[in-house]
Residue frames as a rotation matrix with the C-alpha (Angstrom) as fourth column:
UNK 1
-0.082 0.975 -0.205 90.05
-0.890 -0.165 -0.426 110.70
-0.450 0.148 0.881 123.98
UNK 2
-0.438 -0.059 0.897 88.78
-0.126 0.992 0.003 107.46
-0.890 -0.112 -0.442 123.48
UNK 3
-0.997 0.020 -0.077 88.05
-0.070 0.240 0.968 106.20
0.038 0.971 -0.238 119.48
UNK 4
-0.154 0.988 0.021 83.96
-0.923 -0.136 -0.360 106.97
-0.353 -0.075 0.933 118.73
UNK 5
-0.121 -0.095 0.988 81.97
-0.369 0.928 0.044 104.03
-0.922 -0.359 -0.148 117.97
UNK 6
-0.735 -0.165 -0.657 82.25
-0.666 -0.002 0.746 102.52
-0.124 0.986 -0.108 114.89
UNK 7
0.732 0.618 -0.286 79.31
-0.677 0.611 -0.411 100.14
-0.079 0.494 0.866 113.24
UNK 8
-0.189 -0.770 0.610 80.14
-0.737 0.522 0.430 97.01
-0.649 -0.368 -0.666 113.45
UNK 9
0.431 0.867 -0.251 80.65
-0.897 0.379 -0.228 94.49
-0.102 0.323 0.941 110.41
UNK 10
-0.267 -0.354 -0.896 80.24
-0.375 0.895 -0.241 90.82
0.888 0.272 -0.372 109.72
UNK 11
0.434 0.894 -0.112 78.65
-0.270 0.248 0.930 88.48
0.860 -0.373 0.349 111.52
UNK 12
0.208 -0.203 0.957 79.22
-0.964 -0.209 0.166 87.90
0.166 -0.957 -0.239 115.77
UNK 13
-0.072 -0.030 0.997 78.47
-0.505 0.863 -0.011 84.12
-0.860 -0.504 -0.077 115.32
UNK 14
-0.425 -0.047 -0.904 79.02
-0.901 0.113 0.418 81.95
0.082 0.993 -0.090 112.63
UNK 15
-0.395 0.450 -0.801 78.04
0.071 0.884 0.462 78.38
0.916 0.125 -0.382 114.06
UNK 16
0.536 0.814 0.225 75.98
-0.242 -0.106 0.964 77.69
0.809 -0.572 0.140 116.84
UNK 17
-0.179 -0.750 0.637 78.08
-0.816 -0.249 -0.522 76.97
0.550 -0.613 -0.567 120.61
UNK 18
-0.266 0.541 -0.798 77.82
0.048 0.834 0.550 74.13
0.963 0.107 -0.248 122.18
UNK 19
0.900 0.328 -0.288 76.55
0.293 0.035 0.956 73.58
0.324 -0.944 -0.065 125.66
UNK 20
0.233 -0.831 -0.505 80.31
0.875 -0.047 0.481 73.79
-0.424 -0.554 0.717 127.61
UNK 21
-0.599 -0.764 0.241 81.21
0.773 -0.630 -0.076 76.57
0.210 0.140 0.968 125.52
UNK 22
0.639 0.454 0.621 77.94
-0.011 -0.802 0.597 79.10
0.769 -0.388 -0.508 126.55
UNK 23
0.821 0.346 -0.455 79.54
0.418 0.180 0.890 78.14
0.390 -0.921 0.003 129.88
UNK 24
-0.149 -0.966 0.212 82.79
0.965 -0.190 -0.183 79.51
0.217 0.177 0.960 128.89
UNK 25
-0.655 0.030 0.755 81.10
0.391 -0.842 0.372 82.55
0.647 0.538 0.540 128.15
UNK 26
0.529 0.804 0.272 79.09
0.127 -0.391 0.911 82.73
0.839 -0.447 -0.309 131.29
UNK 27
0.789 -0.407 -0.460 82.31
0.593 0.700 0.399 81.67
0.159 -0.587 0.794 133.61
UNK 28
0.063 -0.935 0.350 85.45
0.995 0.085 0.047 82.48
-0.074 0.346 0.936 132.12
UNK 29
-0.247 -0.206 0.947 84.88
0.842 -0.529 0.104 85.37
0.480 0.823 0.304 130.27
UNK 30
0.800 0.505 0.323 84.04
0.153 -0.694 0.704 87.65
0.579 -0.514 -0.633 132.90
UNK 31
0.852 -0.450 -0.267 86.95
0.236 -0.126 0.964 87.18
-0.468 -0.884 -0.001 134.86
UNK 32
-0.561 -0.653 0.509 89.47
0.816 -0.331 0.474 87.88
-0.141 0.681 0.718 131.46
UNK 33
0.432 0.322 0.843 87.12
0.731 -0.672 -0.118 90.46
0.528 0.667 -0.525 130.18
UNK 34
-0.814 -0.547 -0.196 89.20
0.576 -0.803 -0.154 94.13
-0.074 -0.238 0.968 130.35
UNK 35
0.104 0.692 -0.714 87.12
0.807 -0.479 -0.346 96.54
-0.581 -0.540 -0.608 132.11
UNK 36
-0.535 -0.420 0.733 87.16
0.719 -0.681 0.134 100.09
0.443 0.599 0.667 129.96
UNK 37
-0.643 0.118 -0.757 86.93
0.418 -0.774 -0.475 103.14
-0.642 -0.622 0.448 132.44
UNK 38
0.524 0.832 0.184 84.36
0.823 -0.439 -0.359 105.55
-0.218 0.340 -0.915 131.33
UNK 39
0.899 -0.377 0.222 86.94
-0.245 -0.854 -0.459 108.16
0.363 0.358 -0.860 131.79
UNK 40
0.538 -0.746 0.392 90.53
-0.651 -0.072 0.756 108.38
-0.535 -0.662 -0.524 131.86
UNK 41
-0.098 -0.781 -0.616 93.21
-0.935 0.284 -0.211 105.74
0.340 0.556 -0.759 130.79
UNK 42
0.924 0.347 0.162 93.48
-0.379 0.886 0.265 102.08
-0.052 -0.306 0.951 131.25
UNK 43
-0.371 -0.890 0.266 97.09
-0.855 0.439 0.277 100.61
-0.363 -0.125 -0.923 132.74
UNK 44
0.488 0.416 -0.767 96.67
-0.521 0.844 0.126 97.29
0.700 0.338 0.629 131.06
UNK 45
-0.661 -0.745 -0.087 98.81
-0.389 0.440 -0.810 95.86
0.641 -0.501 -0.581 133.61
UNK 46
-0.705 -0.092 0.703 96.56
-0.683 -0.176 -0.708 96.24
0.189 -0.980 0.061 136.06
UNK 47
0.299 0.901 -0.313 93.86
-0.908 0.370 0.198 93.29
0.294 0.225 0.929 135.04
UNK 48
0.017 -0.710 -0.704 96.57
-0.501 0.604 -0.620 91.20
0.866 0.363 -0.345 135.80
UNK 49
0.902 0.236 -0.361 96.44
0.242 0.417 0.876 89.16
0.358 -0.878 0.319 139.00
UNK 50
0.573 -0.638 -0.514 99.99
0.524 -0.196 0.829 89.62
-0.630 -0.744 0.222 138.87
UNK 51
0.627 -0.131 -0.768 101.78
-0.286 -0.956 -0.071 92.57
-0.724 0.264 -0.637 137.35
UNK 52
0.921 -0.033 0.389 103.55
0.371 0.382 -0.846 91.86
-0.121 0.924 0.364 133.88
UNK 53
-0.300 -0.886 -0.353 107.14
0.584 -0.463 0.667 92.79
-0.755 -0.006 0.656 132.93
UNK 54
-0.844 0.244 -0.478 105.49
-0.535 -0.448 0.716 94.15
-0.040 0.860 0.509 129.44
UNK 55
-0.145 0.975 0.168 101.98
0.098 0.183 -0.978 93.92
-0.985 -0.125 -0.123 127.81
UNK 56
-0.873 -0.468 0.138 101.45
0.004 0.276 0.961 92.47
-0.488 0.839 -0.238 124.42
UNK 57
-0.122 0.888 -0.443 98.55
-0.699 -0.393 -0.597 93.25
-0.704 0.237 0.669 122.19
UNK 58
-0.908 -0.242 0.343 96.81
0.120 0.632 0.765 91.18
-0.402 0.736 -0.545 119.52
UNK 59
-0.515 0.699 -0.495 94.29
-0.713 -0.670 -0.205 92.68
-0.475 0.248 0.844 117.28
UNK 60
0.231 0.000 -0.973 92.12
-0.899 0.381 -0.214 90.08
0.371 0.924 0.088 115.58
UNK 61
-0.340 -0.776 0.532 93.42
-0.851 0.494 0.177 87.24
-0.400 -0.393 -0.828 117.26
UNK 62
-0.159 0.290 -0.944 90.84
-0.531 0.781 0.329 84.15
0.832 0.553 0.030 114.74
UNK 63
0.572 0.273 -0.774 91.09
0.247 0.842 0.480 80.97
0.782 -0.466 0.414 117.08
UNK 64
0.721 -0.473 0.506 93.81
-0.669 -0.284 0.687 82.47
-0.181 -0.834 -0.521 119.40
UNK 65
0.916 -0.394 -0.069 96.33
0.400 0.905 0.145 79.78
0.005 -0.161 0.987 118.38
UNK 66
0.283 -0.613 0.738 98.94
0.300 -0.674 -0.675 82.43
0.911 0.412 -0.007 118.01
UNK 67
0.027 -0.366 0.930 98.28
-0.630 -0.729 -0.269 84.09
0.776 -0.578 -0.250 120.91
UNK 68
0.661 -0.174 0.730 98.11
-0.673 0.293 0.679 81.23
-0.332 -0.940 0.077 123.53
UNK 69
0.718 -0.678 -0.156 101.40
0.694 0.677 0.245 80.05
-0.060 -0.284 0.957 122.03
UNK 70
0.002 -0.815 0.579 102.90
0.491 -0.504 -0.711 82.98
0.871 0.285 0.399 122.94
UNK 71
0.391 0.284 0.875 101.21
-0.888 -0.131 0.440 83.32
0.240 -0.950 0.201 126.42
UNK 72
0.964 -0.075 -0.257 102.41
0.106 0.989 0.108 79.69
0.246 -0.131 0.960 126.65
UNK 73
0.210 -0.975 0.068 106.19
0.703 0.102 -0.704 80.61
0.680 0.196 0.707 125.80
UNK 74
-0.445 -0.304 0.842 105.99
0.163 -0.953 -0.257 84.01
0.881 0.023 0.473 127.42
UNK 75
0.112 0.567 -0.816 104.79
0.854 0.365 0.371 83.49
0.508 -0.738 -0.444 131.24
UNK 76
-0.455 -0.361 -0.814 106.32
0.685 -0.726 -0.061 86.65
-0.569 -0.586 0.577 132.26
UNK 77
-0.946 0.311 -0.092 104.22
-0.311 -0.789 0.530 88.94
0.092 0.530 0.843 129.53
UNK 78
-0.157 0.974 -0.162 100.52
-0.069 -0.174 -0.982 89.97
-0.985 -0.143 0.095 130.01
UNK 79
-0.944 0.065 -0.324 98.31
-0.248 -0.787 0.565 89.70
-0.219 0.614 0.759 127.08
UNK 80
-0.332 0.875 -0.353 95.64
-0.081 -0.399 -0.913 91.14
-0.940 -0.275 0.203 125.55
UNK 81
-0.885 -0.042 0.464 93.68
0.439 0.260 0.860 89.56
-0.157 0.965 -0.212 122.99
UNK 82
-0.602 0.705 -0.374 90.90
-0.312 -0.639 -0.703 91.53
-0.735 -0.306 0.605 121.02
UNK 83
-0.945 0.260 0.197 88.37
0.322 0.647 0.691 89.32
0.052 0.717 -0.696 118.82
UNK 84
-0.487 0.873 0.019 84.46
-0.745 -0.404 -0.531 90.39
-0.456 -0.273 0.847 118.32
UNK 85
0.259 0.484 -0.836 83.72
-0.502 0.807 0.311 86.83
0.825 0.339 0.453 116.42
UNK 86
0.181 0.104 0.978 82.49
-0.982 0.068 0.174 84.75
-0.049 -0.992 0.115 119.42
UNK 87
0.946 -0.082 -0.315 83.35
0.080 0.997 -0.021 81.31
0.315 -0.005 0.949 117.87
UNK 88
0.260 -0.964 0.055 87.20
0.116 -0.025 -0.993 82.81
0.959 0.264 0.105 118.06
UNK 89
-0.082 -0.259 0.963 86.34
-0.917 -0.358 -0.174 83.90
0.390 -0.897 -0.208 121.47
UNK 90
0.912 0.239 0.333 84.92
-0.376 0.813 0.445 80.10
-0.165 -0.531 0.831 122.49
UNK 91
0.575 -0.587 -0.570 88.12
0.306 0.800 -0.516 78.43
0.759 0.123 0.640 121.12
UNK 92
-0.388 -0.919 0.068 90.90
-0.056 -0.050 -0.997 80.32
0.920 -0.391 -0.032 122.92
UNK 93
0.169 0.361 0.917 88.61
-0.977 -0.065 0.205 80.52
0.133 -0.930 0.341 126.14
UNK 94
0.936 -0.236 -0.261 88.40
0.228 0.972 -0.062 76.15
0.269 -0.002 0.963 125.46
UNK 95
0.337 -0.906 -0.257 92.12
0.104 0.307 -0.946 76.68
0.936 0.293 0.197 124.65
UNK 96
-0.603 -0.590 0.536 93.13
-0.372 -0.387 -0.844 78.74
0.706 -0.708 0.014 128.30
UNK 97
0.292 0.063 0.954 91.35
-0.944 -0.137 0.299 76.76
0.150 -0.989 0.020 130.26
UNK 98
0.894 -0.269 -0.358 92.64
0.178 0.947 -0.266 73.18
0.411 0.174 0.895 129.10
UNK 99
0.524 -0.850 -0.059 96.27
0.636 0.436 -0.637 74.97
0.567 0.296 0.769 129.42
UNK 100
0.564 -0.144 -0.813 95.87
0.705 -0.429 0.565 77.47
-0.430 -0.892 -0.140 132.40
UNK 101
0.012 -0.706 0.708 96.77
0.927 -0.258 -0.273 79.75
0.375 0.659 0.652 131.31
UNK 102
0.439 0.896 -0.056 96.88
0.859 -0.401 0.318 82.75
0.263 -0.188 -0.946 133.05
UNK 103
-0.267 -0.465 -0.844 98.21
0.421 -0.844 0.332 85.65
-0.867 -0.267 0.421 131.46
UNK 104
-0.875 0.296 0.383 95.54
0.252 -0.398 0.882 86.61
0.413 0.868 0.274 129.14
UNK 105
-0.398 0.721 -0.567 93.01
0.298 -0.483 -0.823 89.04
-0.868 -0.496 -0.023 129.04
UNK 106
-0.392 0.317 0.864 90.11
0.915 0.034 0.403 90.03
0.099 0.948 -0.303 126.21
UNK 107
-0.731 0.421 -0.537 88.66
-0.484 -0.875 -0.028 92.77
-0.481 0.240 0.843 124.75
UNK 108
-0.396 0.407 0.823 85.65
0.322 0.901 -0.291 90.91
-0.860 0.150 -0.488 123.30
UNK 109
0.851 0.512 -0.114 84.68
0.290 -0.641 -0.710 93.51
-0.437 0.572 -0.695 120.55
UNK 110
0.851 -0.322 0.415 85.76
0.352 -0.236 -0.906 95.73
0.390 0.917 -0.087 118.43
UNK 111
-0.163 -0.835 -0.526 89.96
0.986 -0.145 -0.076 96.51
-0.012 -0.531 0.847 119.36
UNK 112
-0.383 -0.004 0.924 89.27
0.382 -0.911 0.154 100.37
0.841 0.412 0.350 118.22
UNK 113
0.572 0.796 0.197 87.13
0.020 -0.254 0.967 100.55
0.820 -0.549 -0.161 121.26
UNK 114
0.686 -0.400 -0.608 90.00
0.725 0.449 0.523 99.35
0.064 -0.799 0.598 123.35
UNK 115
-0.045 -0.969 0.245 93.09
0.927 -0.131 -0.350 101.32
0.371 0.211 0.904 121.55
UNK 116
0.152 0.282 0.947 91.61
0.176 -0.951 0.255 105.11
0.973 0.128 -0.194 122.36
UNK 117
0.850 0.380 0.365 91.72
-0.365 -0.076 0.928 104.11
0.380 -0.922 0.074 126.51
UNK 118
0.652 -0.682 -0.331 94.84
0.734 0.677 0.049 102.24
0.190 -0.275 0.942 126.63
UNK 119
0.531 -0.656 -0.535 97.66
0.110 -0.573 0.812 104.54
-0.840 -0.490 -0.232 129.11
UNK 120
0.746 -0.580 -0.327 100.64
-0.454 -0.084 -0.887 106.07
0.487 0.811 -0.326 126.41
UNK 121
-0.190 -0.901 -0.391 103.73
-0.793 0.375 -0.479 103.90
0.578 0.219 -0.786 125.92
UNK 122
-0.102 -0.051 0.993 102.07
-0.956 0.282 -0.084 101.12
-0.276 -0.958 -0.077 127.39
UNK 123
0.991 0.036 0.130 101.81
0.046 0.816 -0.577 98.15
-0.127 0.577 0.807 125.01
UNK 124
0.050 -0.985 0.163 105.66
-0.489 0.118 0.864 96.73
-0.871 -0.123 -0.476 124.61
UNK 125
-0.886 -0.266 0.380 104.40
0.195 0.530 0.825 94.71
-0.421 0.805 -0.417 121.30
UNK 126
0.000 0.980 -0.199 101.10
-0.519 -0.171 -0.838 94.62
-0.855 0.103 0.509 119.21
UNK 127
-0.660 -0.125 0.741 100.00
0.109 0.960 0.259 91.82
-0.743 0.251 -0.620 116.82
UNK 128
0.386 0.762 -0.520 97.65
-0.630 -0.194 -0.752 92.27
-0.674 0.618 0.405 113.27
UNK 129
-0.740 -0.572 0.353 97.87
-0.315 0.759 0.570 88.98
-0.594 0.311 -0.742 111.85
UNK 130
-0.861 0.415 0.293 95.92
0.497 0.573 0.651 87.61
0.102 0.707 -0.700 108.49
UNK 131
-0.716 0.610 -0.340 93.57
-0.294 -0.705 -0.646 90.71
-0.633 -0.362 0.684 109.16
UNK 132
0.374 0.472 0.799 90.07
0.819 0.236 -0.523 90.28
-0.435 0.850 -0.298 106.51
UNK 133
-0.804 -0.477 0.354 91.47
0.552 -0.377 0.744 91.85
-0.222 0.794 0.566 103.15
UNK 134
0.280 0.932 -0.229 87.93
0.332 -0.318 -0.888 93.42
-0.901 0.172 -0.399 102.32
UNK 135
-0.377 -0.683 0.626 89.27
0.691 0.243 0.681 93.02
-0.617 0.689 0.380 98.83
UNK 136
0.389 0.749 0.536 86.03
0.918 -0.361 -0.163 95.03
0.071 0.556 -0.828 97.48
UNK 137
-0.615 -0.353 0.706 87.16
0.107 -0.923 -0.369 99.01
0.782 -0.151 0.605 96.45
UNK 138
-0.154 0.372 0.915 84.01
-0.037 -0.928 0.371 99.68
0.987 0.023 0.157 98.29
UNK 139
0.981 0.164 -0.100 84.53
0.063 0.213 0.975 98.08
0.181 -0.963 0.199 101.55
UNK 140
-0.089 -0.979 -0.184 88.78
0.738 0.059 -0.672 98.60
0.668 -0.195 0.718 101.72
UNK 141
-0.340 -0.218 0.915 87.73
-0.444 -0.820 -0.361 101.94
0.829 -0.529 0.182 104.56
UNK 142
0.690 0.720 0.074 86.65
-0.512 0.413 0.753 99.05
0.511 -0.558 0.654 106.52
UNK 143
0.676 -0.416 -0.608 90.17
0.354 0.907 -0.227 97.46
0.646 -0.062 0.761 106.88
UNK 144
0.940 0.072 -0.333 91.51
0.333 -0.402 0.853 97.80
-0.073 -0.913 -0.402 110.44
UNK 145
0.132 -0.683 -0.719 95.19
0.674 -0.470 0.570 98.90
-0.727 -0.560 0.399 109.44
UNK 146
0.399 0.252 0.882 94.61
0.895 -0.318 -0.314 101.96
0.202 0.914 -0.353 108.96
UNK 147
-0.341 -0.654 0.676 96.09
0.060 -0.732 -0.678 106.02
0.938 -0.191 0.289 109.39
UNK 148
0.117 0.231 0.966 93.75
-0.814 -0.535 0.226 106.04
0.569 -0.813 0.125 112.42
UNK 149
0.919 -0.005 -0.393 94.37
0.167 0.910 0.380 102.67
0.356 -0.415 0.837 113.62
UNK 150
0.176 -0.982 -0.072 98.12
0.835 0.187 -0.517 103.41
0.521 0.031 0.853 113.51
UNK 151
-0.399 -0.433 0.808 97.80
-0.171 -0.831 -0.529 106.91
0.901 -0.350 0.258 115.20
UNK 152
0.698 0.421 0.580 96.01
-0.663 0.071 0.746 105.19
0.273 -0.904 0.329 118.10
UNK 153
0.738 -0.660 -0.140 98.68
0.671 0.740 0.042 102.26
0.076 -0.125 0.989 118.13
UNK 154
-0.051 -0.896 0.442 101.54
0.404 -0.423 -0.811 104.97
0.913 0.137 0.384 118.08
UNK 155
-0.091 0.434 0.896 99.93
-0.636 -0.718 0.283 106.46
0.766 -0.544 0.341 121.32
UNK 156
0.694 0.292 0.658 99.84
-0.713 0.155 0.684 103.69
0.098 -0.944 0.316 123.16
UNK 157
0.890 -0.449 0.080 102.57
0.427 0.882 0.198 101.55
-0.160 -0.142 0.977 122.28
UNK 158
0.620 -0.694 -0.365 105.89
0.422 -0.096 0.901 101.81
-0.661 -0.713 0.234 124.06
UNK 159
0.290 -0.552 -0.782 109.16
-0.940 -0.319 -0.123 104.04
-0.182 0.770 -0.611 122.13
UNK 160
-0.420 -0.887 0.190 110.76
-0.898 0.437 0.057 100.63
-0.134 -0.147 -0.980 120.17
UNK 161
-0.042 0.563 0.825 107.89
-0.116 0.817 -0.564 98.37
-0.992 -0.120 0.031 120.73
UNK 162
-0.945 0.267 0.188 106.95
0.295 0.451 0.842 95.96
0.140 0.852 -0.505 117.23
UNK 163
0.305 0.936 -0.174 104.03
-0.666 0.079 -0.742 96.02
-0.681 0.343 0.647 115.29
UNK 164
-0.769 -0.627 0.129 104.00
-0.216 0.444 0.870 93.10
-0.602 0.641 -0.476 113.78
UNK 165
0.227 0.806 -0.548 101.79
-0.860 -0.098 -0.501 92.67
-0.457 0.584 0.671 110.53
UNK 166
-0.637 -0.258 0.726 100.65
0.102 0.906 0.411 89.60
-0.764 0.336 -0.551 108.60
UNK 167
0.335 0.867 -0.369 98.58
-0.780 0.036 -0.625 89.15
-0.529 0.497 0.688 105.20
UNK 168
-0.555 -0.204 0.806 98.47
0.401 0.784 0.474 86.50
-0.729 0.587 -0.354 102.45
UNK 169
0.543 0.698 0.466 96.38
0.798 -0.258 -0.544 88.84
-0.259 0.668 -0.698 100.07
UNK 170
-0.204 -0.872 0.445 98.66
0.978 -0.202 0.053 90.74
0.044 0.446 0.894 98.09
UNK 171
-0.195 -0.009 0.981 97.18
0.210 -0.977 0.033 94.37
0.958 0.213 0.192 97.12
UNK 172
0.774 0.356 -0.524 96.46
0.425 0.322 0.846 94.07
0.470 -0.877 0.098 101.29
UNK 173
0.464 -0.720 -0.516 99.95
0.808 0.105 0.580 93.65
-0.363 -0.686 0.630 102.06
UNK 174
-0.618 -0.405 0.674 101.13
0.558 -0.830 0.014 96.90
0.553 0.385 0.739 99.71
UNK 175
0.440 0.442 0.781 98.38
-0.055 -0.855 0.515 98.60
0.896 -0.270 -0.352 101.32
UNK 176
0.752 -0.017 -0.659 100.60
0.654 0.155 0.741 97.92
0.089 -0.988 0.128 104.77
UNK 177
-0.019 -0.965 0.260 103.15
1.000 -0.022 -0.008 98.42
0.013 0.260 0.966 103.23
UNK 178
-0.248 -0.138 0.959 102.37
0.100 -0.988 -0.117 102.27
0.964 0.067 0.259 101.98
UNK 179
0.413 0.584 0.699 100.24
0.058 -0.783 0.620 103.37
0.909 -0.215 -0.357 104.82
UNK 180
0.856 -0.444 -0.266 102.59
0.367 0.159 0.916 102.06
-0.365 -0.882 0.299 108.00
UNK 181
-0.058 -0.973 0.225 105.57
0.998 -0.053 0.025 103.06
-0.013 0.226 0.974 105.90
UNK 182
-0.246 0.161 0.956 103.92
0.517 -0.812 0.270 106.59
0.820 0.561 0.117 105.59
UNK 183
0.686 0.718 -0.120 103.04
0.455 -0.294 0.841 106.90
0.568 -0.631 -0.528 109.07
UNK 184
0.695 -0.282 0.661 105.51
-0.413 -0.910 0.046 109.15
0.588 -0.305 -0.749 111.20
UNK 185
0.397 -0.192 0.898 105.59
-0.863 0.256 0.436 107.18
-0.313 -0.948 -0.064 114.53
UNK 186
0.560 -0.233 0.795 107.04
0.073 0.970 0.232 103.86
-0.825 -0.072 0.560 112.60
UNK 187
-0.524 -0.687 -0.504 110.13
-0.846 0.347 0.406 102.34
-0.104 0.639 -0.762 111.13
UNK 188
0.743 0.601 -0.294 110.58
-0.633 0.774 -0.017 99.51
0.218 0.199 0.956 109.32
UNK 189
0.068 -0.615 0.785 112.53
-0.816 0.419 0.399 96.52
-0.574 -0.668 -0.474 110.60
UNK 190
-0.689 -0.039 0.724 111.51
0.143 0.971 0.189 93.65
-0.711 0.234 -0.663 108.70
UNK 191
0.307 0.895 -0.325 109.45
-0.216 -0.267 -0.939 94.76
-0.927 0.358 0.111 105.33
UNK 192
-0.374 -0.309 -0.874 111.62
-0.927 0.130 0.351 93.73
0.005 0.942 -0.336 101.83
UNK 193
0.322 0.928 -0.185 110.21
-0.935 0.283 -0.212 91.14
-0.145 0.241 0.960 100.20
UNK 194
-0.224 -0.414 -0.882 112.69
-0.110 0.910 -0.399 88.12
0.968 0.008 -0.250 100.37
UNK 195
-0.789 -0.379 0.484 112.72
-0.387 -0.305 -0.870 88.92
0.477 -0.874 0.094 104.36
UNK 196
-0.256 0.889 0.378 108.97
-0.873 -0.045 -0.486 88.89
-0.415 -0.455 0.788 104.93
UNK 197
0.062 0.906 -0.419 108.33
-0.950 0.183 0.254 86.21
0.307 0.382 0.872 103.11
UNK 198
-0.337 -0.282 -0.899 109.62
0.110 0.936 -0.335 83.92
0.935 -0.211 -0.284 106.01
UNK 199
0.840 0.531 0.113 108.35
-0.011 -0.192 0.981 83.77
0.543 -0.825 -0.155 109.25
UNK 200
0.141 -0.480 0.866 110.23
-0.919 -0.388 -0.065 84.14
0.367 -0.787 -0.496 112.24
UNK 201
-0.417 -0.204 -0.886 110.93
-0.029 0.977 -0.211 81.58
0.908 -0.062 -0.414 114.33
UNK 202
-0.962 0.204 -0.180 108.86
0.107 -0.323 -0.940 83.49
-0.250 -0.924 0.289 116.96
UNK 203
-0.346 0.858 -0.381 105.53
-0.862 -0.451 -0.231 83.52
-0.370 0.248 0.895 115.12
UNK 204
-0.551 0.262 0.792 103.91
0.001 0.949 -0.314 79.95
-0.834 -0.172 -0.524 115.09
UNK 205
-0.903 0.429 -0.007 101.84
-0.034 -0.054 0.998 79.50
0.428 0.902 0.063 111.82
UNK 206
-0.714 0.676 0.179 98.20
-0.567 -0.409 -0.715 80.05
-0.410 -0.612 0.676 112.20
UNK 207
-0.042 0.995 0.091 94.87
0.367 0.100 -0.925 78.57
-0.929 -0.005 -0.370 110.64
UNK 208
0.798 0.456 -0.394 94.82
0.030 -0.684 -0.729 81.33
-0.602 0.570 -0.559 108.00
UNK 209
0.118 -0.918 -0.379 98.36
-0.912 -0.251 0.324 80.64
-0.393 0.308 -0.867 106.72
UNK 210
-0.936 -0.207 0.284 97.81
0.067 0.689 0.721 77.38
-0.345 0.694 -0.632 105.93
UNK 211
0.513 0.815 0.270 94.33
0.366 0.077 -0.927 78.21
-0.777 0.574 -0.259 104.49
UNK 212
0.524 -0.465 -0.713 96.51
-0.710 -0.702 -0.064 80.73
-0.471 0.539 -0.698 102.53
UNK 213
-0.468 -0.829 -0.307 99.43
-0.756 0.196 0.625 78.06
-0.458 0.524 -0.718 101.54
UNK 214
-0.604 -0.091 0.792 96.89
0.396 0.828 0.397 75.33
-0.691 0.554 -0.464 100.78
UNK 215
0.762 0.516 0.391 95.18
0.504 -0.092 -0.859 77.52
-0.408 0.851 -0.330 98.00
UNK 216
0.102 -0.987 0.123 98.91
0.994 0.106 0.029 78.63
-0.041 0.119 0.992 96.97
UNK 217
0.803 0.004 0.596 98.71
0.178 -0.956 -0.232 81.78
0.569 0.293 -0.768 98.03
UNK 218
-0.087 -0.972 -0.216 102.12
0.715 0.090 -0.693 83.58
0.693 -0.215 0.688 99.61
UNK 219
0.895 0.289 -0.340 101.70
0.446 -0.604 0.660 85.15
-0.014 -0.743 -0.670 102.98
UNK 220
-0.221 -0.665 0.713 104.27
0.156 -0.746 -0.647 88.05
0.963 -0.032 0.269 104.28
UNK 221
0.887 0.438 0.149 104.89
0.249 -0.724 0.644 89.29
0.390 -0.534 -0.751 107.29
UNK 222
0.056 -0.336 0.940 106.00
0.395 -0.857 -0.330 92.48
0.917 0.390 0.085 108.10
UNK 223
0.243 0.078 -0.967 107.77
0.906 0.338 0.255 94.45
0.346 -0.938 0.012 110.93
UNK 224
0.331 -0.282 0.901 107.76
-0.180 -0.956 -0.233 98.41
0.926 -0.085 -0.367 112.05
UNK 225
-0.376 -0.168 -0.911 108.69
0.916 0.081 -0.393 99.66
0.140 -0.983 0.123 115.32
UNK 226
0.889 0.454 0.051 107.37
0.447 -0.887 0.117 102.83
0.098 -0.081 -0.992 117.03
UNK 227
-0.038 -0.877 0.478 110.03
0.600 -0.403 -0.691 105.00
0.799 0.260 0.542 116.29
UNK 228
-0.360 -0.640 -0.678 111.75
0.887 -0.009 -0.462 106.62
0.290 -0.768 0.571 119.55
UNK 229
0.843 0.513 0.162 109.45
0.484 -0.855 0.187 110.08
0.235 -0.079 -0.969 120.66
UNK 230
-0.038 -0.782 0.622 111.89
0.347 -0.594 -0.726 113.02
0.937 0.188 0.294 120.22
């Protein structure tokens, strides 16, 4: 059963588009946009012109610089990037067609809509990077990793597969901490606090990390896995 709809907040557009990029969005974006069955399951492979070895999620994806250097590095993985702020959609659309790319596919909206339709054990990674903190008590049931976020991500993503998490807002990154550490379907791999507080050498810095380092704040990120189905 696919995730009901949820109100959507914060705003769709923040600056106006310019002329080339509407055309992105009249062009492009149809032929990336993932299709979501009315009923049934959705093989993410199968948007693919040509069938992936594995399919990589990214919730959230900002400008896409993340994800189209890892669609860059990673010619042999599908992915799937979900963003509902259309300036984030114009850049990476700009970004994949300057650099051909063409092993990415969007979800233009909200990812919750996507995660409820997506076949089980089919996602091989999944990405929540510099998510918004909604720091406010009364807007924190608004932040996307949550118990139901994670029981729809355990359902579709693969025994083994990462989740890989990112914040620079501290009471943010404890809240990953408890509620993925509390969830059933996930270990942790990469979550003490000397560890996390280096990137990888697989995870390009983003936008939001150096917005984060140039107001000295300290970012983290954090790694579960879906823990093996009995």
């Amino acid at each position: 059963m696919a995730p009901e709809f949820r109100r959507f907040h914060g705003r769709r557009l923040a600056r106006p588009l310019t002329q080339r990029r509407k055309e992105l969005f009249e062009h492009l974006l149809p032929r990336l946009r993932i299709p979501l069955p009315e009923m049934g399951t959705l093989d993410p492979r199968v948007p693919f012109e040509t069938p992936p070895a594995d399919v990589w999620l990214e919730i959230g994806f900002g400008g896409g610089e993340h994800l189209a250097w890892q669609a860059e590095r990673r010619p042999d993985i599908g992915f799937i990037g979900c963003e509902p702020f259309l300036n984030g959609l114009a850049t990476l659309l700009t970004t994949i067609e300057e650099r051909r790319l063409a092993n990415i596919r969007l979800h233009p909206d909200d990812a919750r809509l996507l995660l409820g339709r997506l076949a089980p054990r089919s996602i091989g990674r999944c990405f929540i990077l510099f998510p918004d903190p909604w720091p406010k008590a009364r807007h924190k049931k608004r932040r996307i990793v949550s118990a139901e976020t994670l029981d729809w991500l355990a359902q579709a993503m693969a025994d083994g597969a990462e989740l890989r998490l990112a914040s620079d807002d501290a009471d943010y990154v404890r809240h990953m901490l408890d509620v993925t550490g509390a969830h059933p379907a996930f270990l942790p791999v990469r979550v003490g606090e000397e560890e996390s507080a280096r990137r990888p050498a697989d995870w390009p810095p983003t936008r939001y990390e150096e917005k984060a380092l140039a107001k000295g704040a300290a970012s983290r990120f954090l790694i579960f896995a879906r823990r093996p189905r009995g």
